[in-house]
C-alpha positions in Angstrom: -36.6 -7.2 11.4 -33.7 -4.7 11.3 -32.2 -2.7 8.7 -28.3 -2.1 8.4 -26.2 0.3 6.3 -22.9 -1.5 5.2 -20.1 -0.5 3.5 -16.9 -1.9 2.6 -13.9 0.6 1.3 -10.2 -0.4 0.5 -8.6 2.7 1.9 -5.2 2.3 0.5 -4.1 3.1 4.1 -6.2 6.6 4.0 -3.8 8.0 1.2 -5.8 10.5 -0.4 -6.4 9.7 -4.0 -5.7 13.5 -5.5 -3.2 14.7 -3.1 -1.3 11.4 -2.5 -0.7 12.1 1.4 -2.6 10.2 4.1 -5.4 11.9 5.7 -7.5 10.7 8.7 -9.8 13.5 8.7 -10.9 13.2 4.9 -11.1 8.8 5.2 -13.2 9.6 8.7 -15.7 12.3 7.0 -16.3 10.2 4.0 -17.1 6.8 6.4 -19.3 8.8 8.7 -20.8 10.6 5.8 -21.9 6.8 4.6 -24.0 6.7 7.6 -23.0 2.7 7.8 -23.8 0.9 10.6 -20.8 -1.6 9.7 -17.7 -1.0 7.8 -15.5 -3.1 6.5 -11.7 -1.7 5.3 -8.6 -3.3 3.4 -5.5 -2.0 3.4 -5.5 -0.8 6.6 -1.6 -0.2 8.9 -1.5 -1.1 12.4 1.0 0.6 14.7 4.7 0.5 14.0 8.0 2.3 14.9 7.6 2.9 11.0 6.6 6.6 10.3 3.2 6.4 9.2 2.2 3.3 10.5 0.2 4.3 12.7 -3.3 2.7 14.9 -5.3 3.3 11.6 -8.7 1.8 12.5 -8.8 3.3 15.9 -8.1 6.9 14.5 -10.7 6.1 12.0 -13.0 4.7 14.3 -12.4 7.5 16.5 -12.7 10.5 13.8 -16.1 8.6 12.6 -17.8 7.9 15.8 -17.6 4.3 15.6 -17.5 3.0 19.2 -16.1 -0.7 18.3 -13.5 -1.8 16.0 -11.3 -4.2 15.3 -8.1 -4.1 13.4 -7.0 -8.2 11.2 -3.4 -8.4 10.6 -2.3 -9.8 7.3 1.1 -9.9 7.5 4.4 -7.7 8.7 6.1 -6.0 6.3 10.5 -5.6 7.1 8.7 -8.0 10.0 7.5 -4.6 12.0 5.1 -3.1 10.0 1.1 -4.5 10.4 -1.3 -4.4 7.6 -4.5 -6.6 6.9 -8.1 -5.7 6.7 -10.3 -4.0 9.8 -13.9 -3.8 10.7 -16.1 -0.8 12.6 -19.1 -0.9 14.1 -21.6 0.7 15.8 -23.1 -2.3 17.4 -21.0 -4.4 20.2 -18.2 -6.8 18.8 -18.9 -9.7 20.8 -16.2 -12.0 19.1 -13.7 -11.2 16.3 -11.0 -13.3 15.1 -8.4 -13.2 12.2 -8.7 -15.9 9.8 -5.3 -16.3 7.6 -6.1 -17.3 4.0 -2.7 -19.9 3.3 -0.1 -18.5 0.3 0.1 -21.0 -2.4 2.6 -23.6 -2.2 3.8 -23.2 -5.7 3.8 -19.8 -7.3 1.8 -20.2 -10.6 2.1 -16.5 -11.8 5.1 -14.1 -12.0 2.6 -11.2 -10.6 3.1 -10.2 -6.9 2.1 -12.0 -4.4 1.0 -10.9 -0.6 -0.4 -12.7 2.4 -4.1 -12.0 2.8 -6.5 -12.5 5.9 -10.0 -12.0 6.2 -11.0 -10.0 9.7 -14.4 -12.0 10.5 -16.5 -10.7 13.8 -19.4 -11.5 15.1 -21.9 -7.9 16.2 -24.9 -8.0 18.5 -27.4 -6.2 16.5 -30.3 -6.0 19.3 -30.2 -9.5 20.5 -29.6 -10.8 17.2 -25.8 -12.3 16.1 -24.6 -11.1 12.7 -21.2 -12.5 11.7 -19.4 -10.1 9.5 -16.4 -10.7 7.1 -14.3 -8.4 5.8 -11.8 -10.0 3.0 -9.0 -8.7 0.6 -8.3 -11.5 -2.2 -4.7 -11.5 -3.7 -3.9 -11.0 -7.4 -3.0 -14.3 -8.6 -5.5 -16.8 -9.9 -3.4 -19.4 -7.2 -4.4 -16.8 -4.5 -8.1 -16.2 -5.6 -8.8 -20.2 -5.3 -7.5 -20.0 -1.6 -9.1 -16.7 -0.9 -12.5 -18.4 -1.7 -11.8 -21.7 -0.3 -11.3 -20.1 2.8 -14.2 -17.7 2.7 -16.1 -20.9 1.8 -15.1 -22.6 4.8 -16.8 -19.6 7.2 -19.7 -18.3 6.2 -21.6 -21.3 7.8 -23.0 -19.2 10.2 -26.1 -17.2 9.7 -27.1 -14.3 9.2 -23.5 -13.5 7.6 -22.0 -10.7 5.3 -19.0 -10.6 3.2 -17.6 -7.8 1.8 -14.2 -6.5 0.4 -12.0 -5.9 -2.8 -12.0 -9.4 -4.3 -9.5 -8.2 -7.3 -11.7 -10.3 -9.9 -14.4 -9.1 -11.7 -18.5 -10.2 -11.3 -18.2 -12.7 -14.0 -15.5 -15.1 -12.5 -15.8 -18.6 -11.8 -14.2 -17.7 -8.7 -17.0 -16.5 -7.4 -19.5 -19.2 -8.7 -19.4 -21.1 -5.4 -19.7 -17.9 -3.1 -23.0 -16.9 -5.6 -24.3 -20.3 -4.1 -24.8 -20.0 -0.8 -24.6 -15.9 -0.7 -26.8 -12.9 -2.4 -24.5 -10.4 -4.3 -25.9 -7.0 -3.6 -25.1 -5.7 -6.3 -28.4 -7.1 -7.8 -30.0 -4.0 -6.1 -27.4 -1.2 -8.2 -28.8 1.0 -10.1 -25.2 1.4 -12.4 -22.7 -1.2 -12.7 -21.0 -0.2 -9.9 -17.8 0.3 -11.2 -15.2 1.0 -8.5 -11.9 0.9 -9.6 -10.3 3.4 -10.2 -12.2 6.0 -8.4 -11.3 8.9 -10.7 -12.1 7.0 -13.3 -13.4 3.4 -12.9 -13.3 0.9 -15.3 -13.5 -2.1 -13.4 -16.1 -3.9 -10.4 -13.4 -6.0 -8.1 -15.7 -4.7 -4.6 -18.5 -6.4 -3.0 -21.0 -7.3 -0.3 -22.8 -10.6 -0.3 -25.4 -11.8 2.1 -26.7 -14.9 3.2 -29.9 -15.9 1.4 -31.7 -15.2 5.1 -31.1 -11.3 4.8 -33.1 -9.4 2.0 -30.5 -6.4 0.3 -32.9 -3.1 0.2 -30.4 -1.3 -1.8 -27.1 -0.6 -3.0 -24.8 2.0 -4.6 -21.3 2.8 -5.7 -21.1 6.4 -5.1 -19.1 8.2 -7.1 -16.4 9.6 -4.5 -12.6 10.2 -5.1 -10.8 9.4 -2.1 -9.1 6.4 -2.0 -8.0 4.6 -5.1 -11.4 2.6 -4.5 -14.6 3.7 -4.2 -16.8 2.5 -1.4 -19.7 0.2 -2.0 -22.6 0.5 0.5 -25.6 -1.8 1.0 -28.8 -1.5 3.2 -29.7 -4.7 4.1 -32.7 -6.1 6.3 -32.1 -9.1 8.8 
């Protein structure tokens, strides 16, 4: 059996919460200060002509001491500019893949609407093959059926996290299915785990689940201010 620290953390492309300028060397202290083994990020800019879009989860990776990464494109915005989720880790990537979650066909909702991915790898923890998913779920009720119908459709594979902001709170039918075949570790919190916003939360839209084949050990919210999120971190055992 192995133990794990995860975390997952919607960065807001590492724009700092209090000062409203990004800043790699705050987001990098705060991931390496988790001591998480896997991360998993939304809201995270690729590399554009674009001032400030730069290689985010390398620089992150990079400033953290995470030797593997790997960086899911959602969509372009103006067509140049790459955003979508990442991952890090501190165990090989053996496989990693971007798994596009479709846009509804018919816009239910006047609320905003953005293309969403889930960045889905697969990490050789000491000979054994953890698939790890990190998702951001859209706004809309349309885009939160999709969301988890997608998510559904890969976490076949075992042992398996999932983590990310899933912009609906615990009690959501949304999530009924996913509570099915997958552990919510927040079952281990000692608070409600509140993470939005991180100055002063009132709402729990962040989460890790597990496969019913990996125990959760523990897990907290801690109260940090530096994205508009607070990170949630788990210790799991597979």
């Amino acid at each position: 059996m192995k133990q794990l620290r995860i975390m997952t953390f919607n960065i807001q492309h590492c724009m700092n919460y209090v000062t409203r300028r990004i800043d790699y060397p705050f987001f990098a202290r705060t991931i390496a200060g988790s001591g998480a083994d896997i991360v998993g990020l939304n809201e995270v800019r690729g590399e554009s002509e674009t001032e400030g879009y730069d290689d985010q989860v390398r620089i992150l990776a990079e400033g953290a001491g995470y030797k593997y990464h790997y960086f899911a494109e959602a969509i372009r915005f103006g067509g140049r500019d790459p955003y979508g989720n990442a991952l890090l880790s501190k165990y090989p990537i053996v496989s990693a893949e971007t798994v596009h979650i479709p846009d509804p066909v018919i816009r239910k909702y006047l609320g905003y609407y953005e293309t969403r991915c889930i960045g889905k790898i697969k990490v050789d923890v000491d000979g054994t093959m953890l698939t790890v998913m990190s998702v951001h779920f859209g706004l809309n009720k349309d885009e939160h059926k999709n969301a988890r119908d997608t998510v559904l459709k890969n976490i076949g594979e075992k042992p398996c996290v999932l983590m990310g902001d899933m912009n609906v709170k615990p009690h959501s039918k949304i999530l009924w299915p996913i509570r099915l075949h997958m552990t919510d570790a927040a079952s281990k919190l000692e608070s409600k785990g509140l993470s939005f916003p991180s100055d002063n939360p009132k709402e729990k839209i962040d989460y890790i689940f597990v496969s019913h084949d990996v125990r959760v050990i523990s897990a907290e919210v801690p109260p940090l201010v530096v994205s508009d999120h607070r990170p949630h971190t788990a210790v799991i055992e597979i």
